[in-house]
C-alpha positions as CSV (number, residue, x, y, z in Angstrom):
1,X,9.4,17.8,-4.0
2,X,7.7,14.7,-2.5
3,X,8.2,11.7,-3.7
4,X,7.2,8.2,-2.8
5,X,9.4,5.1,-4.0
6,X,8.4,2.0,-3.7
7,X,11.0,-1.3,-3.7
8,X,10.2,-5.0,-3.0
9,X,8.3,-6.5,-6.4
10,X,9.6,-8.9,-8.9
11,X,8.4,-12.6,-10.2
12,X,7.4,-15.2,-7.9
13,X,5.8,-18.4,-8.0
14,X,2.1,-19.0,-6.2
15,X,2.1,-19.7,-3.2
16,X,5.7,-17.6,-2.9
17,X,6.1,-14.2,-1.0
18,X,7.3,-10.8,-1.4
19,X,7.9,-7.7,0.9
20,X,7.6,-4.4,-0.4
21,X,8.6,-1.0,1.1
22,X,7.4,2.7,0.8
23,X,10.2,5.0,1.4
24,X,9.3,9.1,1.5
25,X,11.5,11.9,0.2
26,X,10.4,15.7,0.7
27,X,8.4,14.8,3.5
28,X,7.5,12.5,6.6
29,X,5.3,9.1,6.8
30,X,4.8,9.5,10.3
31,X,1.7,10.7,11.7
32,X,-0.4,10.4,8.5
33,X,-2.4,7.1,7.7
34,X,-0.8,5.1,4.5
35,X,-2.2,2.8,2.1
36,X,-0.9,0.0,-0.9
37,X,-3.3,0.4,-3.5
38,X,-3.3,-1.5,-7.3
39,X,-5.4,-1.2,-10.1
40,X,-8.5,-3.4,-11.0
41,X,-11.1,-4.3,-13.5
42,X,-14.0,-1.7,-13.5
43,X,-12.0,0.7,-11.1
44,X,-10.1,3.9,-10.7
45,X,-7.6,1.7,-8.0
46,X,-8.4,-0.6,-5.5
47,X,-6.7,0.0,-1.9
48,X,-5.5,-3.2,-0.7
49,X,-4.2,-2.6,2.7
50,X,-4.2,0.5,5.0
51,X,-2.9,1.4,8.0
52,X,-4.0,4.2,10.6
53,X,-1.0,7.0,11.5
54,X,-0.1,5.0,14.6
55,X,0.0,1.8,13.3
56,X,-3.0,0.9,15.7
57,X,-5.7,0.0,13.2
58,X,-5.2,-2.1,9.9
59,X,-8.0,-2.4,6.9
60,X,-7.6,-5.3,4.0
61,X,-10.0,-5.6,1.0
62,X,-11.9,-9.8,1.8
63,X,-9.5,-10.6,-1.5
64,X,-6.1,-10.4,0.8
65,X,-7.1,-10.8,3.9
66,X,-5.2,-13.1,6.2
67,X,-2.4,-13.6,3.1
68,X,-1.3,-9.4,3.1
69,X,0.0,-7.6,6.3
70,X,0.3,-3.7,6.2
71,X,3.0,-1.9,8.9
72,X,4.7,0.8,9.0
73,X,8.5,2.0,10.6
74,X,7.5,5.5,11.7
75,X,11.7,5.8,13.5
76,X,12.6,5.1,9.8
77,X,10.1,6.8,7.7
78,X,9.0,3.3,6.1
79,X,5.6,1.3,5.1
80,X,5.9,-2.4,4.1
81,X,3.6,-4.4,2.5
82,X,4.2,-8.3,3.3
83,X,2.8,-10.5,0.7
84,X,1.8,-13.9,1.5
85,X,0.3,-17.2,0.0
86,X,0.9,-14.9,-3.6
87,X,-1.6,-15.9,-6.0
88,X,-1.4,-14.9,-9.9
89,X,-4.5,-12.8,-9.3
90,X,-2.2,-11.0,-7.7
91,X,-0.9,-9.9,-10.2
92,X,-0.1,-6.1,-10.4
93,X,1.9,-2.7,-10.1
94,X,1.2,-2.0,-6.6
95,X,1.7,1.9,-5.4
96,X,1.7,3.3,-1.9
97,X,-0.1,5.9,-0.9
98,X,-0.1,8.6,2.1
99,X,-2.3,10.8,3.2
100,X,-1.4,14.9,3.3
101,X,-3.4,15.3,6.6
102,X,-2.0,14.0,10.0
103,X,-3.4,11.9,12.7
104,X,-5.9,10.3,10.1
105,X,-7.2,6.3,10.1
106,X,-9.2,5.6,6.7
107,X,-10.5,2.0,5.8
108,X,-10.0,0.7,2.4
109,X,-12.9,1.8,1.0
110,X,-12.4,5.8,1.8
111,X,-9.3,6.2,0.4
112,X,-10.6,6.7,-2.8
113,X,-12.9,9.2,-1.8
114,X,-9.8,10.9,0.1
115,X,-7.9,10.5,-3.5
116,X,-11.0,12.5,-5.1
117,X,-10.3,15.3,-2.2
118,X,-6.1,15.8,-3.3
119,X,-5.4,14.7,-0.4
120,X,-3.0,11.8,-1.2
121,X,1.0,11.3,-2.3
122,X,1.6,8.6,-4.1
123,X,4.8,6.7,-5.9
124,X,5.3,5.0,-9.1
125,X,4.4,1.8,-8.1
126,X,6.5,-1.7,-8.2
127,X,5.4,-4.6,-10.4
128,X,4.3,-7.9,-9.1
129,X,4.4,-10.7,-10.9
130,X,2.9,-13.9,-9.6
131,X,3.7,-17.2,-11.9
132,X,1.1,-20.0,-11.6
């Protein structure tokens, strides 16, 4: 059984930080691209942060960028999220994703169109709570 867990979110105040980590049971994070996603107004999800199945690109939706960094811990079967400069918009039960196919590199905006295919694991998510 596959199953994605996901540690690392709590309260903090703007402007404070948080680290989260994707952890795999069932099967293996290395070699397939991975992905933080959260939900949003108007939308199924919205993918926040990717990473390709090296580690050699990185995607982040305008609304993160600079303040999120996606990596990855292929020796230890691990994706982190760092969260930065947190803002209460930030606000959110953020889930990591992986993709069933290996070798792949998707950009924020195809993962939902991957999600459409099956072709994704996902965990249950962690909350984040950002205090203004």
């Amino acid at each position: 059984q596959v199953q994605l867990v996901e540690t690392g979110g709590g309260l903090v105040q703007a402007g404070g930080s948080l680290r989260l980590s994707c952890a795999a049971s069932g099967r293996t994070l290395r070699n397939c691209a991975m992905g933080w996603f959260r939900p949003a107004p108007g939308k199924e999800r919205e993918f926040v942060a990717t990473i390709s199945w090296n580690g050699g690109n990185t995607y982040y939706v305008d609304s993160v960028k600079g303040r999120f960094t996606i990596s990855r811990d292929n020796a230890k079967n691990t994706g982190y999220l760092q969260m930065n400069s947190l803002k209460s918009e930030d606000t959110a039960i953020y889930y990591c994703a992986a993709s069933k196919l290996l070798y792949t590199d998707y950009d924020v905006s195809s993962w939902n169109r991957i999600w459409d295919l099956g072709s994704v694991d996902w965990g249950q998510g962690t909350q984040v709570t950002v205090s203004s």
